[in-house]
N, C-alpha and C positions, 0 to 999 in steps of 0.2 A: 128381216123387216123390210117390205114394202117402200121405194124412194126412198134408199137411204145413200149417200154416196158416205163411200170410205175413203180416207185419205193417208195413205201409209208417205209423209216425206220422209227423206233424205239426210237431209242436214238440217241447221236453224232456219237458214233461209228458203228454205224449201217450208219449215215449217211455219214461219210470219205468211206465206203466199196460204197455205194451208190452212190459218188463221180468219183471211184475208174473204176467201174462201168461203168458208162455217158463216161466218156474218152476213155474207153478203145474199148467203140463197137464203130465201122464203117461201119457198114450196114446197119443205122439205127439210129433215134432220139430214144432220151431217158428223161422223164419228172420225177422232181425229188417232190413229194409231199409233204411237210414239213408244220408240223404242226404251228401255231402260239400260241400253248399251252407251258407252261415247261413242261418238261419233265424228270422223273427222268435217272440217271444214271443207266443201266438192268447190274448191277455187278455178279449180283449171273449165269450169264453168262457168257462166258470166252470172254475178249476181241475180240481174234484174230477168235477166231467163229463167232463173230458177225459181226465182218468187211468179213472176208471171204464166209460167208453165205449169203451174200447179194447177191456175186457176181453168184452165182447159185440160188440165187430165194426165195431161201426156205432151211430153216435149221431146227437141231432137239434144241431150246432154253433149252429144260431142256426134260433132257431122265427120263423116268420109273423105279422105281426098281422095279424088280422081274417082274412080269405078266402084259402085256399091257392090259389095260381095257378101256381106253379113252384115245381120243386123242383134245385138244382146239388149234383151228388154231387163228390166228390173224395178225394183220400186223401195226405198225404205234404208232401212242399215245397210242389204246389199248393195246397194248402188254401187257403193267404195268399190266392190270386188271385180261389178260389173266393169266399170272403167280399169280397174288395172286389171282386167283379160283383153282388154279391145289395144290399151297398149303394147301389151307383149304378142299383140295376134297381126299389127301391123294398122298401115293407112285401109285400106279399103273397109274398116269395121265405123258402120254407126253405132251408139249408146243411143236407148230412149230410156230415159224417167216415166214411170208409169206411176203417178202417184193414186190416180184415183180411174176404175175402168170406167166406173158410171159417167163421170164426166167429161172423157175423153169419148165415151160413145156415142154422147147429146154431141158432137162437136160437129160441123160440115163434114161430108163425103170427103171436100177438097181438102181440107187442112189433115185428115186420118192419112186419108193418100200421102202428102208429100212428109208425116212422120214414117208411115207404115207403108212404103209404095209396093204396090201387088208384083209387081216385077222381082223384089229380093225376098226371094225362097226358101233363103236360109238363115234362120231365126233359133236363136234360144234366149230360152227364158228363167229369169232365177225367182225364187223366193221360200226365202226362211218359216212358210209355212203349205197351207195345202195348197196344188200346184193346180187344180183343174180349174180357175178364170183362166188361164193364160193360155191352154190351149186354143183360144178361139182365137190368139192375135197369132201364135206360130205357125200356125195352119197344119197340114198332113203331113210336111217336113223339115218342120225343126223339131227341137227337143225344148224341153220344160226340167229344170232339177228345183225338186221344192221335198218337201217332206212328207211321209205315209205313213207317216206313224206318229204316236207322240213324244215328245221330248224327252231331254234328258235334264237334271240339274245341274250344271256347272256355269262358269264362270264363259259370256257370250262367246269369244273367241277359242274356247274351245269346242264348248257346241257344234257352232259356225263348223268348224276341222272335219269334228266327228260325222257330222252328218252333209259334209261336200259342199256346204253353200261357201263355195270363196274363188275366187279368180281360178285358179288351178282346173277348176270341176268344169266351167265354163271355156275356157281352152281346151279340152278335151274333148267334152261335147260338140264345140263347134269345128275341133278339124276330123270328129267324124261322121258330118254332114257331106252328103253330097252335092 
């Protein structure tokens, strides 16, 4: 569908900004993804980022110390998983929230940069369905783990196991980046 932005959040408060969101554009539908999984509360992010981060697309969930070395995108239920790989991968890892590409790509040049800075090369990306939007934010060296196939019936977090979306897959991924 033609101008449609999708909105896959995170958590609740990802999902009020989400919300927030759908009402506020008038140029255009807006489709709001929601899992049927629980989902934890993303705290170790600031609330009001996460509600307002939505409304531009893409936000920085947890910044780097010191030297950018990687960067894990994600969007949705994974999120959770994404942050606990950049925990066990160390400081130099940003998390971005990707909740919606459409409106992160209306965003400035400048503000894409200082989420997405062309300078770190080494990106992956997760999500619990088909993987090729994300190629175009990882560029020719990261990786993307998302699914090629269709699912299976069980209960989310086994799913999630069977088919790699979870912190683990993404630790792996990104230390065999170069």
């Amino acid at each position: 569908m033609p101008q449609i932005d999708v909105i896959r959040p995170a958590d609740p408060e990802e999902t009020a900004g989400a919300f927030v969101a759908a009402m506020e554009r008038v140029d255009g539908p807006t489709l709001l993804a929601l899992s049927r999984q629980a989902v934890p509360m993303l705290n170790d992010v600031d609330l009001n980022l996460r509600r307002e981060g939505v409304l531009r697309g893409g936000y920085i969930a947890k910044k780097e110390n010191g030297k950018l070395e990687l960067i894990i995108m994600s969007c949705g239920s994974e999120l959770q998983h994404a942050l606990a790989a950049a925990k066990e991968l160390g400081d130099a890892v940003r998390v971005v929230s990707m909740p919606c590409f459409e409106r992160f790509k209306r965003q400035p040049e400048k503000y894409r940069e200082e989420v997405l800075p062309n300078s770190c090369r080494k990106r992956v990306a997760m999500e619990a369905g088909v993987p090729d939007t994300w190629y175009e934010f990882v560029g020719l060296d990261g990786k993307v783990i998302g699914l090629h196939r269709f699912g299976i019936s069980a209960p989310g977090p086994e799913v999630m196991k069977e088919f790699g979306i979870d912190a683990k897959h993404v630790v792996e991924a990104a230390k065999s980046l170069r």
